[in-house]
Biotite code that builds the C-alpha atoms (Angstrom):
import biotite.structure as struc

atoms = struc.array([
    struc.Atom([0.000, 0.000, 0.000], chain_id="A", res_id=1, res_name="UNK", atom_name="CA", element="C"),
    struc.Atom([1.024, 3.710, -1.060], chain_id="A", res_id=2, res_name="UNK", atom_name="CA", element="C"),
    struc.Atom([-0.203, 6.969, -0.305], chain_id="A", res_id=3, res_name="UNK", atom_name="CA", element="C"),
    struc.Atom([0.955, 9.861, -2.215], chain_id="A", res_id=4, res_name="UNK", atom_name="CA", element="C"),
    struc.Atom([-0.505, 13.818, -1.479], chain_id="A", res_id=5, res_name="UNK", atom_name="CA", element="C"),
    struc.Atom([-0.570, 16.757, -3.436], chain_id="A", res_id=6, res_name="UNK", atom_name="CA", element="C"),
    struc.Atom([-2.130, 20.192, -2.997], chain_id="A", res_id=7, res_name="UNK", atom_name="CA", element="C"),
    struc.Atom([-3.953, 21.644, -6.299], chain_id="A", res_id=8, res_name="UNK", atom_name="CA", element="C"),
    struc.Atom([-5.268, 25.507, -5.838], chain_id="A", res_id=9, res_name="UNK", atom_name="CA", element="C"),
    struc.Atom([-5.051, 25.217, -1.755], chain_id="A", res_id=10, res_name="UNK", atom_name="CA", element="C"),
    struc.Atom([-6.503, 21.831, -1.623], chain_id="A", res_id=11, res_name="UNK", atom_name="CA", element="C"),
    struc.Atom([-5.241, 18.631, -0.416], chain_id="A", res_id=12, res_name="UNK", atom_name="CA", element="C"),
    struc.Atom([-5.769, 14.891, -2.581], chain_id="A", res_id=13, res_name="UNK", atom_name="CA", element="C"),
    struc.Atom([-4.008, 11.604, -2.396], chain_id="A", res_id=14, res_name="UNK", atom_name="CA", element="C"),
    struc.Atom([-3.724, 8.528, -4.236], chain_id="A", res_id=15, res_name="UNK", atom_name="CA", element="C"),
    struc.Atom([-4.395, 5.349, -2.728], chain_id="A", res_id=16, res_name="UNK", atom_name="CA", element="C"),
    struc.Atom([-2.534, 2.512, -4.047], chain_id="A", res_id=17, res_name="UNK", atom_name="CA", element="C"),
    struc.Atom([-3.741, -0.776, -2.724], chain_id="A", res_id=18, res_name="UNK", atom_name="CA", element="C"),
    struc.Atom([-2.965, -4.415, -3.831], chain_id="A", res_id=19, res_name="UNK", atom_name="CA", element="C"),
    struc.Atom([-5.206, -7.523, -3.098], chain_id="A", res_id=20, res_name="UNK", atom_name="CA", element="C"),
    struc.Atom([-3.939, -10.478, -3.930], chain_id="A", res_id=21, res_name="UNK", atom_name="CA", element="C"),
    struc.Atom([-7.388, -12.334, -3.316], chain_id="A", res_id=22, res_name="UNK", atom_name="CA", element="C"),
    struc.Atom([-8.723, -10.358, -6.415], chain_id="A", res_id=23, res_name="UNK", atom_name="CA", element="C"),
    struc.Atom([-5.111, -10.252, -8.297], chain_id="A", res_id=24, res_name="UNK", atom_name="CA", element="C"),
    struc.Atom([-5.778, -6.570, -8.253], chain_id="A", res_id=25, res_name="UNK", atom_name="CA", element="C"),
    struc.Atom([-4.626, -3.061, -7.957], chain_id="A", res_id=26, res_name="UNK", atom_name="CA", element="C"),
    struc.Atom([-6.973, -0.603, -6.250], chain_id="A", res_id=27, res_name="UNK", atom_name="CA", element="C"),
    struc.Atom([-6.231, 3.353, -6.686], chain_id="A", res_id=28, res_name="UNK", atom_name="CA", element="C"),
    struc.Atom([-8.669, 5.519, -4.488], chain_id="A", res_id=29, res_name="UNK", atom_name="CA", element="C"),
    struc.Atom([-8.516, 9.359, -4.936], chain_id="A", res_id=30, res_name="UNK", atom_name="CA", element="C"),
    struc.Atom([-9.734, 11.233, -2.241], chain_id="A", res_id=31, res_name="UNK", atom_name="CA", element="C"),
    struc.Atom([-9.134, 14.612, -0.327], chain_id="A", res_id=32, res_name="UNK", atom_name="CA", element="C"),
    struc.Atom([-6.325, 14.259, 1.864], chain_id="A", res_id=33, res_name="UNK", atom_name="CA", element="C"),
    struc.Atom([-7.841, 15.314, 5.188], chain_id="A", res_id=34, res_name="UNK", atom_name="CA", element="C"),
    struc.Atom([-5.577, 16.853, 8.387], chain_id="A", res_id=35, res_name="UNK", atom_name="CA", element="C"),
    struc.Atom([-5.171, 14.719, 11.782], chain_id="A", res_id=36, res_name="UNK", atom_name="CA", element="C"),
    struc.Atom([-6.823, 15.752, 14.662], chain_id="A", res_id=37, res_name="UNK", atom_name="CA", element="C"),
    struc.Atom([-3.897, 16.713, 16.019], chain_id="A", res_id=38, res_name="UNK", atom_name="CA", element="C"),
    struc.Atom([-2.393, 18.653, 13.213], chain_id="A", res_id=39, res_name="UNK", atom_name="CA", element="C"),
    struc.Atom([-3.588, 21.781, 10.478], chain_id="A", res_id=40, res_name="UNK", atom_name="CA", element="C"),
    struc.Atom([-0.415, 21.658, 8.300], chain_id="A", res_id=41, res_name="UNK", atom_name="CA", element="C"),
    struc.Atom([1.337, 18.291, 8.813], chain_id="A", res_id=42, res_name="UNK", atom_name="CA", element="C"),
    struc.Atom([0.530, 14.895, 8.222], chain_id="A", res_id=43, res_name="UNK", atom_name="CA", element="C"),
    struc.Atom([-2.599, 13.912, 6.319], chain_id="A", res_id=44, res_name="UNK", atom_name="CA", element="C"),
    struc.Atom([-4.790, 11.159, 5.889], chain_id="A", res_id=45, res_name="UNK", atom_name="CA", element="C"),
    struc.Atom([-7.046, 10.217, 2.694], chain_id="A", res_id=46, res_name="UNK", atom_name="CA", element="C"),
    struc.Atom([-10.887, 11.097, 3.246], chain_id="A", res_id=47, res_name="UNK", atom_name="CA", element="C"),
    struc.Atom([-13.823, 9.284, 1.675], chain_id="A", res_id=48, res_name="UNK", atom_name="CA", element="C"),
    struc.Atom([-13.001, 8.245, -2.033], chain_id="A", res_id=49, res_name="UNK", atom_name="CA", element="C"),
    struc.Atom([-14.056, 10.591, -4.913], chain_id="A", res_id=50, res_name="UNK", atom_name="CA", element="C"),
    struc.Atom([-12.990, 7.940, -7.447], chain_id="A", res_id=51, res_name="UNK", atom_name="CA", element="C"),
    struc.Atom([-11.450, 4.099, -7.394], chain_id="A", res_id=52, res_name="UNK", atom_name="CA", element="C"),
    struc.Atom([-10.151, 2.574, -10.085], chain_id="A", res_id=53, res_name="UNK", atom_name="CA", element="C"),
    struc.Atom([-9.493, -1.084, -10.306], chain_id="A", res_id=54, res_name="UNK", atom_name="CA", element="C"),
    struc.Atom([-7.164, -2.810, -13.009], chain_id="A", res_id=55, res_name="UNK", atom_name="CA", element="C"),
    struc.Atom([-6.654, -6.552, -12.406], chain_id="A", res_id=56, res_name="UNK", atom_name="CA", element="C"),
    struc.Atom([-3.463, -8.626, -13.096], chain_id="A", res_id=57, res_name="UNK", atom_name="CA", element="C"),
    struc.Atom([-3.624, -9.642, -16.986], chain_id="A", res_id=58, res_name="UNK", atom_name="CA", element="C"),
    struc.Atom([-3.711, -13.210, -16.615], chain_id="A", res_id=59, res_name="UNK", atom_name="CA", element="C"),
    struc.Atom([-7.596, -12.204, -14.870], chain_id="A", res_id=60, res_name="UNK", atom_name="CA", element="C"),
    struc.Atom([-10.317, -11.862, -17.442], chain_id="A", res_id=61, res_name="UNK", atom_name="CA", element="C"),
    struc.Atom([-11.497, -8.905, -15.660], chain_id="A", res_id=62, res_name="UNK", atom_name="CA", element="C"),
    struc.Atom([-11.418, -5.445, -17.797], chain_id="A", res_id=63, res_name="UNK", atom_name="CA", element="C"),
    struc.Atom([-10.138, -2.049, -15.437], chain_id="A", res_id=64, res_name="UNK", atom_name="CA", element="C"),
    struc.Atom([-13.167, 0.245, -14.721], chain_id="A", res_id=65, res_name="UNK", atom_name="CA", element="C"),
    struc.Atom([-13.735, 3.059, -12.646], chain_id="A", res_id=66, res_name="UNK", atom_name="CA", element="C"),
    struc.Atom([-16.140, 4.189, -9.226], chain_id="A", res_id=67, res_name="UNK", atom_name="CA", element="C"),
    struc.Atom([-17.087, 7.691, -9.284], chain_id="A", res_id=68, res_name="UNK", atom_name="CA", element="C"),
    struc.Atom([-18.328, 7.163, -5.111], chain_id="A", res_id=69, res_name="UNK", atom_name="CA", element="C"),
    struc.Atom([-20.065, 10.122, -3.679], chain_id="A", res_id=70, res_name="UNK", atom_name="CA", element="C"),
    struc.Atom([-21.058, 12.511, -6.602], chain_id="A", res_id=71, res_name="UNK", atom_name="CA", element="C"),
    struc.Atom([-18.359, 15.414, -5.416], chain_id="A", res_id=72, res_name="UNK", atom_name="CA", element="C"),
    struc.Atom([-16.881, 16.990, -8.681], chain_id="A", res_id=73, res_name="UNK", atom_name="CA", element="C"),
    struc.Atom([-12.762, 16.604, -8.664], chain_id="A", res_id=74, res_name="UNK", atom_name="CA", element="C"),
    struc.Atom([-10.994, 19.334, -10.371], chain_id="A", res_id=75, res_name="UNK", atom_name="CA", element="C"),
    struc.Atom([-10.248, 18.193, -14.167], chain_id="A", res_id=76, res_name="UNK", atom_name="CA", element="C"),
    struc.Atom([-6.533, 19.216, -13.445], chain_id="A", res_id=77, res_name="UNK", atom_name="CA", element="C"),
    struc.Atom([-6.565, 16.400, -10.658], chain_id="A", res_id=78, res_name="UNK", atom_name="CA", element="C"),
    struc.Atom([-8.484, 14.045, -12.542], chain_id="A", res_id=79, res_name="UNK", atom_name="CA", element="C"),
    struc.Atom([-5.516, 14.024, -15.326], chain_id="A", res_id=80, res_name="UNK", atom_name="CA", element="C"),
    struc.Atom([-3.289, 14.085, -12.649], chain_id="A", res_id=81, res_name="UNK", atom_name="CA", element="C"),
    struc.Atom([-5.196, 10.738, -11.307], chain_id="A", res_id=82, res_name="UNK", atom_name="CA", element="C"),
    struc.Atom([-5.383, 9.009, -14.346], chain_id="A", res_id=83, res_name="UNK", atom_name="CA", element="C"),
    struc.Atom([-1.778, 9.450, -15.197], chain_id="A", res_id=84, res_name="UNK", atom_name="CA", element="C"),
    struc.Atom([-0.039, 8.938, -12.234], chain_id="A", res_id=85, res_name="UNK", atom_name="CA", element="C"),
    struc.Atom([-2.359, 5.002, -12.131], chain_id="A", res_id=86, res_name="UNK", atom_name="CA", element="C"),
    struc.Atom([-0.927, 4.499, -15.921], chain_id="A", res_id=87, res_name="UNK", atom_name="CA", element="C"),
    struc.Atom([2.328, 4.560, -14.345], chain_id="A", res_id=88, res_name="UNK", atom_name="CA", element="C"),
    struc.Atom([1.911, 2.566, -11.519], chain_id="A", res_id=89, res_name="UNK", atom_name="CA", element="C"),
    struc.Atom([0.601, 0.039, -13.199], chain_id="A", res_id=90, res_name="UNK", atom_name="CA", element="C"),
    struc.Atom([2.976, -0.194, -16.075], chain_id="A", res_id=91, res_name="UNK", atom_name="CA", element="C"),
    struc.Atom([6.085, 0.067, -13.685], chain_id="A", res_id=92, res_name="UNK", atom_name="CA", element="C"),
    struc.Atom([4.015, -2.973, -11.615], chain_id="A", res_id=93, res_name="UNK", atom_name="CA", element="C"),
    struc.Atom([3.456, -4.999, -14.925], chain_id="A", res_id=94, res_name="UNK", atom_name="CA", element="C"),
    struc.Atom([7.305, -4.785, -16.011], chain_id="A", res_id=95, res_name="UNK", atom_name="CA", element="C"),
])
């Protein structure tokens, strides 16, 4: 599991990258990156997921698709950003 954050415009996301091996698949959950209780500006943790996308292991006859979860709109410039950076994990995990 990997959690990367950026800010876009003043706002906090993250990328969720989660493998199951009991579905022989990658799970990538975008999400606003919230603060901790105990914290403003430091560590963050992901909220409730705007987006998952799910891409199983090619040997599983299971086509990728994606979640759209709770109907909040996601900036287009962190969509892209979303939908690249999961191209590249899962060509760098498939090499």
């Amino acid at each position: 599991m990997s959690l990367e954050i950026w800010e876009h415009n003043g706002e906090y996301y993250c990328l969720l990258s989660t493998y199951v091996k009991g579905d022989e698949a990658w799970y990538f959950e975008l999400s606003e990156a919230l603060p901790t209780p105990d914290s403003w500006q430091g560590p963050r943790l992901p909220g409730t997921p705007s987006l998952t996308a799910a891409a199983h292991d090619p040997d599983v006859d299971k086509p990728p698709y994606v979640f759209a979860g709770n109907g909040e709109s996601i900036p287009f410039e962190v969509l892209t950003r979303f939908v690249n950076r999961v191209a590249e994990l899962l060509s760098e995990n498939r090499a």
